[in-house]
Residue frames as qw, qx, qy, qz and C-alpha x, y, z in Angstrom:
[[0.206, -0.089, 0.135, -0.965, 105.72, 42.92, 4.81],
 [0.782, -0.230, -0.379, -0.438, 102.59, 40.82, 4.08],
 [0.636, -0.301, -0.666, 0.248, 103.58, 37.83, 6.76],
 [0.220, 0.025, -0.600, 0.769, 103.98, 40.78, 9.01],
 [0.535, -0.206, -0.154, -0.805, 100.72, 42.51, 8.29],
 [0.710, -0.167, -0.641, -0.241, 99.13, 38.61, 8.91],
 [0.380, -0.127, -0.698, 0.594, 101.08, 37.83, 12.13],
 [0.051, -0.032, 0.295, -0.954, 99.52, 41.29, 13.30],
 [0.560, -0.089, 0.019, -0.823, 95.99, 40.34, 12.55],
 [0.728, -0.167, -0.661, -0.076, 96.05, 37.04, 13.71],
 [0.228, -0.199, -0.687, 0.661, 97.19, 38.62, 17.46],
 [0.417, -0.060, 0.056, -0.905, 94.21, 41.09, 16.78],
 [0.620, 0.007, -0.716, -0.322, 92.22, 37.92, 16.07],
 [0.532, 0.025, -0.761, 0.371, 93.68, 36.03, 19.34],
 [0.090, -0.041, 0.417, -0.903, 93.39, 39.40, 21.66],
 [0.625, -0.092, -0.138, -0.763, 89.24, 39.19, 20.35],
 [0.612, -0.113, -0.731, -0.280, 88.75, 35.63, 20.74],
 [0.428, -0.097, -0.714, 0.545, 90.12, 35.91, 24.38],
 [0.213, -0.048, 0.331, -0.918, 88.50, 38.91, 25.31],
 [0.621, 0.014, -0.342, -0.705, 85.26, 37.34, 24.16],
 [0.718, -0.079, -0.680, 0.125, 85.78, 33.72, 26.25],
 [0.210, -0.070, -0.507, 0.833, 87.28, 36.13, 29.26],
 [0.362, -0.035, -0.078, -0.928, 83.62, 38.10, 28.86],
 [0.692, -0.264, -0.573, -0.351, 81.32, 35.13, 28.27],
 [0.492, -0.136, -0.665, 0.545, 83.19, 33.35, 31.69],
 [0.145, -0.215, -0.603, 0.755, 82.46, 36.31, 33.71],
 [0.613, -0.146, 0.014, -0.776, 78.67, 37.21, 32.70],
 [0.772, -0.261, -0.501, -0.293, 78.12, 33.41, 33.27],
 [0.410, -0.016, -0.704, 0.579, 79.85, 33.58, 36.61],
 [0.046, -0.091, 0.473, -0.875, 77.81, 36.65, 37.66],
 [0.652, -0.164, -0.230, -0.704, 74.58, 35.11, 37.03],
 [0.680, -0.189, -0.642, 0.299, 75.93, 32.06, 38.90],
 [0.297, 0.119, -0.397, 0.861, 77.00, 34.52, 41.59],
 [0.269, -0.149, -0.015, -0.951, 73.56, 36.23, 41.46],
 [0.817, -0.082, -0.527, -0.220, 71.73, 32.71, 41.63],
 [0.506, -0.012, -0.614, 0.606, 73.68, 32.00, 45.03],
 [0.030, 0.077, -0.383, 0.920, 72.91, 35.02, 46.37],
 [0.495, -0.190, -0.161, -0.832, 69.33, 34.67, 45.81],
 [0.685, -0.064, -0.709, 0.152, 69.76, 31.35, 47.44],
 [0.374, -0.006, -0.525, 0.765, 71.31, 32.47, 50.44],
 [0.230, -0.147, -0.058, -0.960, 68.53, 35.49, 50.95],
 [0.704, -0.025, -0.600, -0.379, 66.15, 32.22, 50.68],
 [0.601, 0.032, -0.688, 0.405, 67.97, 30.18, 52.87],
 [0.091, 0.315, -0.421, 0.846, 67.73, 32.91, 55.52],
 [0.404, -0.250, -0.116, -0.873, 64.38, 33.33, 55.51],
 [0.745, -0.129, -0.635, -0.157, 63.80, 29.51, 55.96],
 [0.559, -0.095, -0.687, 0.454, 65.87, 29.46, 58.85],
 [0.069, -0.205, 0.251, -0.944, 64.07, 32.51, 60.63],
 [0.670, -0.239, -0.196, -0.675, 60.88, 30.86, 59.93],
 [0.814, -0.131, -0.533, 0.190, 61.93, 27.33, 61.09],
 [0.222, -0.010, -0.648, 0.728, 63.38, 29.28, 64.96],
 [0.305, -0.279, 0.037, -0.910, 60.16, 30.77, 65.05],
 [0.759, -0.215, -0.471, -0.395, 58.06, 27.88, 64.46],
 [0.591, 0.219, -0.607, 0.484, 60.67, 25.88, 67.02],
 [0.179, -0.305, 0.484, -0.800, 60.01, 28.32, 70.23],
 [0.159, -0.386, -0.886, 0.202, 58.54, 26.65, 72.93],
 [0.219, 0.258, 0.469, -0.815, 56.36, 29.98, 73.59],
 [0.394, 0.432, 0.801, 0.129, 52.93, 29.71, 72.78],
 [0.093, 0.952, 0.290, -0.041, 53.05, 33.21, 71.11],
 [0.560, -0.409, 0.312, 0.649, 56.24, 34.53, 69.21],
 [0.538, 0.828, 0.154, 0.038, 56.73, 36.83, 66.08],
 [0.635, -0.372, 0.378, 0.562, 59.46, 38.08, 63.92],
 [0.369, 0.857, -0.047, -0.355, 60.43, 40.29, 61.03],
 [0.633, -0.275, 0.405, 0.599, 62.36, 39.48, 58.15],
 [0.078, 0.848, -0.092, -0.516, 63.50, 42.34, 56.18],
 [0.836, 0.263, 0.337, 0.344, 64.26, 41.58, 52.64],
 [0.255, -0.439, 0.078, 0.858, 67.11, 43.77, 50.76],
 [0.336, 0.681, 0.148, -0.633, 66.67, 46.20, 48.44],
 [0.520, 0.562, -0.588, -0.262, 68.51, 44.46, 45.51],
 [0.748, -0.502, 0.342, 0.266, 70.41, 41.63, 45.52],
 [0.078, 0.937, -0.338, -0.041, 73.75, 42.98, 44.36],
 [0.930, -0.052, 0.169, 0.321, 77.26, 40.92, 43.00],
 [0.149, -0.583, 0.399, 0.692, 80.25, 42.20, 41.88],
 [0.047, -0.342, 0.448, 0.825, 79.24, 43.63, 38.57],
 [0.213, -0.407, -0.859, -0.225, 75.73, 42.18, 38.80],
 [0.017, 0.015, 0.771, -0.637, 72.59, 43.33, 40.18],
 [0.187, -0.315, -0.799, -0.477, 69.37, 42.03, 40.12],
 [0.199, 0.024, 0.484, -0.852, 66.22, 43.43, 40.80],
 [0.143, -0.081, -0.986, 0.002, 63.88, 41.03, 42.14],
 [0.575, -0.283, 0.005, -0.768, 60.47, 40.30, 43.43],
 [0.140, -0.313, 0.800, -0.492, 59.86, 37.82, 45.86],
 [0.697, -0.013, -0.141, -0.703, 57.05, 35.24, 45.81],
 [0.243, -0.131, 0.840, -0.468, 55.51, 33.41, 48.59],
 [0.655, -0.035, -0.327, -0.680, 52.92, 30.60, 48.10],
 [0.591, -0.221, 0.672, -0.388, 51.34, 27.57, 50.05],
 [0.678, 0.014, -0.685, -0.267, 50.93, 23.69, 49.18],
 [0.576, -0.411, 0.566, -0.423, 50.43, 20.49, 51.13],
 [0.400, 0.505, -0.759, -0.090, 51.45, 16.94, 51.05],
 [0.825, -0.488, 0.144, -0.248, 50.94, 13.81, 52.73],
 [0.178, 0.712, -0.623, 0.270, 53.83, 12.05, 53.81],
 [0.883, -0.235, -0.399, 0.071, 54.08, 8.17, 54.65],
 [0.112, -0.864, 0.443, -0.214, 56.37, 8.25, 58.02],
 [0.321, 0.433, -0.840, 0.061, 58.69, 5.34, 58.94],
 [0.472, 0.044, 0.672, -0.569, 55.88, 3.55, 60.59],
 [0.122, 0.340, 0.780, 0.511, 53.60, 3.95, 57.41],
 [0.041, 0.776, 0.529, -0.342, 51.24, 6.43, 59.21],
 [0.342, 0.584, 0.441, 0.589, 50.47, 9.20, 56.62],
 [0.292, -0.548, -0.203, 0.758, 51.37, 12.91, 57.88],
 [0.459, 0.795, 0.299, 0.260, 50.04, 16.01, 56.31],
 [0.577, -0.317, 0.078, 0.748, 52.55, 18.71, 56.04],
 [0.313, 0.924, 0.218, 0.035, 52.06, 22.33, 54.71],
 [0.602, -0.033, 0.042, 0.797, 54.88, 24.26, 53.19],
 [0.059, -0.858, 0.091, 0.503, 55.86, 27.63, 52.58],
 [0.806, 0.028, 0.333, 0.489, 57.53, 28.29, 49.35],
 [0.035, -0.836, 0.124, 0.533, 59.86, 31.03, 48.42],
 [0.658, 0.173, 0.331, 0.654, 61.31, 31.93, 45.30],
 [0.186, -0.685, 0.044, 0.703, 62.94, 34.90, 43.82],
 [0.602, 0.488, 0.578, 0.255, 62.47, 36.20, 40.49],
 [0.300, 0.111, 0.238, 0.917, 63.52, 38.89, 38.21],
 [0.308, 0.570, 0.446, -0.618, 61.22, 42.16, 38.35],
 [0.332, 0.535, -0.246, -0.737, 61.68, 42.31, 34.71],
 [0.417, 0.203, -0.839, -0.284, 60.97, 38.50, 34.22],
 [0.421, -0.393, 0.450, -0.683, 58.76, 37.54, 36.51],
 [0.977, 0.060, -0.091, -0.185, 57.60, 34.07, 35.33],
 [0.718, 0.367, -0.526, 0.270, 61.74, 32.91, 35.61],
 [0.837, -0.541, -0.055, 0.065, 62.54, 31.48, 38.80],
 [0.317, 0.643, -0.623, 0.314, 66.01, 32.65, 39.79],
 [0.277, 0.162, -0.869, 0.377, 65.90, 30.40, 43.04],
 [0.681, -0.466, -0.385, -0.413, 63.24, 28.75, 44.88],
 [0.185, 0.133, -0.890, 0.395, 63.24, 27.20, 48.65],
 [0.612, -0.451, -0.441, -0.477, 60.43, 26.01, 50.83],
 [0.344, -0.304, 0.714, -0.529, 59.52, 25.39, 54.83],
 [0.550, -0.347, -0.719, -0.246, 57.65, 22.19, 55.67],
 [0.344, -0.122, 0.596, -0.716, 55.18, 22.50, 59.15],
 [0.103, -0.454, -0.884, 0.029, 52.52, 20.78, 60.71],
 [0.079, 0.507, 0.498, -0.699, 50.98, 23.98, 61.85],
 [0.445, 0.669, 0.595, 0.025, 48.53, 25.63, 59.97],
 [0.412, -0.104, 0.239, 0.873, 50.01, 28.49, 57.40],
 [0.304, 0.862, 0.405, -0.035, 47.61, 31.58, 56.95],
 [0.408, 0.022, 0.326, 0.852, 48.97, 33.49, 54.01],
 [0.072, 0.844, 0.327, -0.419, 47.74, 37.30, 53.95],
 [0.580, 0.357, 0.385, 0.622, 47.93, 39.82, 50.49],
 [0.198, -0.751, -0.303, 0.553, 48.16, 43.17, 50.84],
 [0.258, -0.030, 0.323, 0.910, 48.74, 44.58, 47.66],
 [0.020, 0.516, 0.645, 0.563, 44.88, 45.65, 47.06],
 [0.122, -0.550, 0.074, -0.823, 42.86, 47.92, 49.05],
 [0.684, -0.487, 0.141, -0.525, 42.04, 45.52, 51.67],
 [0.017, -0.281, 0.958, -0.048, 44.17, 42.59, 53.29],
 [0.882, 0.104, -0.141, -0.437, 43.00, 39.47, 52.12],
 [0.610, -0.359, 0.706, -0.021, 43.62, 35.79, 52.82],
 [0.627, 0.453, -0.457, -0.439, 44.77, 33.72, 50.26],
 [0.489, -0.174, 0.852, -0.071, 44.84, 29.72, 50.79],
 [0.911, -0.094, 0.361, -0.175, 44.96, 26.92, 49.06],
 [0.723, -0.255, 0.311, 0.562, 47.65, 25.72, 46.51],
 [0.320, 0.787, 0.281, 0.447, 46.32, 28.41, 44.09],
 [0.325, -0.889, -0.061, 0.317, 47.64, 31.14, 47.16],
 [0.554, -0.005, 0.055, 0.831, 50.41, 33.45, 46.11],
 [0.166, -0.973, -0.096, 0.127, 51.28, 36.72, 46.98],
 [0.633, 0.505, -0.085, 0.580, 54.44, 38.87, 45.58],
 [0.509, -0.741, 0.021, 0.438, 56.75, 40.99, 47.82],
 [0.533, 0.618, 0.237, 0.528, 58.25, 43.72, 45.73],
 [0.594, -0.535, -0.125, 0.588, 61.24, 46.04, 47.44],
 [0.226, 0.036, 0.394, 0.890, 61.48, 48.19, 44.31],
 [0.023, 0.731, 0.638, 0.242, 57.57, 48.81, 44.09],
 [0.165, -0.679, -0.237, -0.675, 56.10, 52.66, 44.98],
 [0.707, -0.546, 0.210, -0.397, 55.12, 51.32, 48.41],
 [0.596, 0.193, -0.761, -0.166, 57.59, 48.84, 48.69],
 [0.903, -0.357, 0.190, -0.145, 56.82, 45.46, 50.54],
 [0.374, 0.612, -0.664, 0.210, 60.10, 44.83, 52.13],
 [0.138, -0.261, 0.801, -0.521, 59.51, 43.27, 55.10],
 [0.691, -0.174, -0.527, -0.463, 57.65, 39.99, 56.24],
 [0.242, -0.517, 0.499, -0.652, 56.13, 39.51, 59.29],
 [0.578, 0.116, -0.790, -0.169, 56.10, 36.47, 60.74],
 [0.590, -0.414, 0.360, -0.592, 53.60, 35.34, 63.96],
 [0.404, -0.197, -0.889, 0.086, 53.62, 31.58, 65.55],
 [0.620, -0.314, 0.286, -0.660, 50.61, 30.99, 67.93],
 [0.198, -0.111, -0.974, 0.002, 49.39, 28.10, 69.38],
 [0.462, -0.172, 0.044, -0.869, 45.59, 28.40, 69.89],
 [0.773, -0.127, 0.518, -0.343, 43.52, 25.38, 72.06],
 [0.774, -0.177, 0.587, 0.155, 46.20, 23.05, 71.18],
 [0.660, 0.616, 0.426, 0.055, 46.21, 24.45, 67.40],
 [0.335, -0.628, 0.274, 0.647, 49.52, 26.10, 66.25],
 [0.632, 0.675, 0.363, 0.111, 49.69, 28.45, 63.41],
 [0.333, -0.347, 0.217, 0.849, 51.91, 30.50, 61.69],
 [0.308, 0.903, 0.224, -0.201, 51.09, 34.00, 59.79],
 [0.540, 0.229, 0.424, 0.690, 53.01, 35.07, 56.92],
 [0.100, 0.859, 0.428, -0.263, 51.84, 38.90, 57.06],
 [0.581, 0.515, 0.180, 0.604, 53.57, 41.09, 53.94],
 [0.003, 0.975, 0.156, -0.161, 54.40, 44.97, 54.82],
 [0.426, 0.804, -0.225, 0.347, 56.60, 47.82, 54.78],
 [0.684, 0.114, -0.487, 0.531, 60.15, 47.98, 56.87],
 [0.173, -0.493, 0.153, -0.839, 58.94, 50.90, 58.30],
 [0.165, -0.080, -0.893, 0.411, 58.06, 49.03, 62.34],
 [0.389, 0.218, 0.245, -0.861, 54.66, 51.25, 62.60],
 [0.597, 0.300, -0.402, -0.626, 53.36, 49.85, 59.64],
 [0.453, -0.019, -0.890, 0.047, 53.97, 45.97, 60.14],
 [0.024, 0.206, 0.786, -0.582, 52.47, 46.49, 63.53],
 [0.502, 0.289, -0.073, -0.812, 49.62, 48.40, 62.00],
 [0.557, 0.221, -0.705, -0.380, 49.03, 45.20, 59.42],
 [0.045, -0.023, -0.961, 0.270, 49.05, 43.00, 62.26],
 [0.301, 0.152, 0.524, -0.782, 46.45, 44.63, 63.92],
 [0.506, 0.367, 0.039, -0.780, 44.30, 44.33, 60.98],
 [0.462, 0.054, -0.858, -0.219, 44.95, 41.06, 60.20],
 [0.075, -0.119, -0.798, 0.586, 44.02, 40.43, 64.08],
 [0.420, 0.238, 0.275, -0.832, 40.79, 42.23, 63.66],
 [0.715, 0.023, 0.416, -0.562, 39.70, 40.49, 60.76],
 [0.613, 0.274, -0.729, -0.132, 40.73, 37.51, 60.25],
 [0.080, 0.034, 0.875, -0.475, 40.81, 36.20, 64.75],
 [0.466, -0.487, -0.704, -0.225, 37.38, 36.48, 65.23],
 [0.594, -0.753, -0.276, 0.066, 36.20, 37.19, 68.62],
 [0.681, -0.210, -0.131, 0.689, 39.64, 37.34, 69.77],
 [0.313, 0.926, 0.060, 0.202, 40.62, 40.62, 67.27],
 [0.045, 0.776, -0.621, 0.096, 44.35, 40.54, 68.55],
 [0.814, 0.113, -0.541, 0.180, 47.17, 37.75, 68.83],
 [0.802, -0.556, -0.187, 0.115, 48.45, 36.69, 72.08],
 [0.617, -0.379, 0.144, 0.675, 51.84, 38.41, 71.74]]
């Protein structure tokens, strides 16, 4: 009777250890899983910015629309976005020294915000005005101190980031302009980046 009792609580034993290993495995898969995805979301963005830059017109724009989560099987994290600027020089295979400005994205928990869940960056030659819109007045933010947060879960959220290439007497830039998904609004923001922030101009060429 005892060895049976034992036998029985050594499969009760076994059944726990496994379920525990079978549990650990698949919360550390879905944070892998959730890490990917936040990659990929990244990734996108790069490549949306990198056709923009790329068009031969001298005057092109573009929206990317960020989701509302990002979502795994039996994960889902809710995130906040955050966009900031650097620059670099850069010896090329000559030796002549190139400056280069980036973009960099990364994605972070909204309930951790200091923990990087996944980072990526653009590299350009053109100039990169980065624009904040979470206070009562758009502001420019620039140099490697710049950052601005995009936050799809917020009140107002800022889902969507509009994105302008220009080329201006021979001088090509690209705008980084934060809003809502809502197409009225982004176009609104332009405008009021266009007013003041062009000068003279007070609108972009497209």
């Amino acid at each position: 009777m005892l060895g049976f009792i034992l036998s029985k609580l050594n499969l009760l034993i076994l059944v726990a250890a496994i379920f525990g290993i079978v549990t650990y495995f698949m919360f550390g898969l879905s944070d892998v899983m959730v890490v990917e995805q936040s990659k990929n979301v990244l990734g996108r963005l790069v490549k949306k910015t990198d056709s923009l830059i790329s068009s031969p017109s001298y005057c092109d724009s573009t929206y990317f629309y960020l989701p509302r989560t990002i979502r795994v099987t039996g994960s889902e994290l809710f995130y906040i976005m955050k966009i900031g600027l650097a620059e670099a020089e850069i010896e090329d295979e000559f030796g002549d020294s190139q400056t280069y400005k980036y973009a960099v994205f990364s994605v972070a928990s909204r309930s951790r915000p200091d923990e990087v869940v996944a980072a990526d960056s653009f590299r350009t030659k053109a100039t990169i005005r980065l624009f904040d819109i979470s206070g009562p007045a758009i502001e420019e933010k620039t140099g490697d101190e710049a950052l601005i947060i995009l936050d799809p879960q917020a009140k107002i959220p800022t889902d969507a980031l509009l994105l302008i290439k220009e080329i201006v007497s021979g001088e090509e830039y690209l705008y980084l302009i934060p809003c809502n998904s809502d197409p009225l609004q982004c176009e609104a923001r332009k405008d009021q980046v266009a007013q003041k922030f062009l000068g003279e101009r007070s609108e972009f060429n497209c």
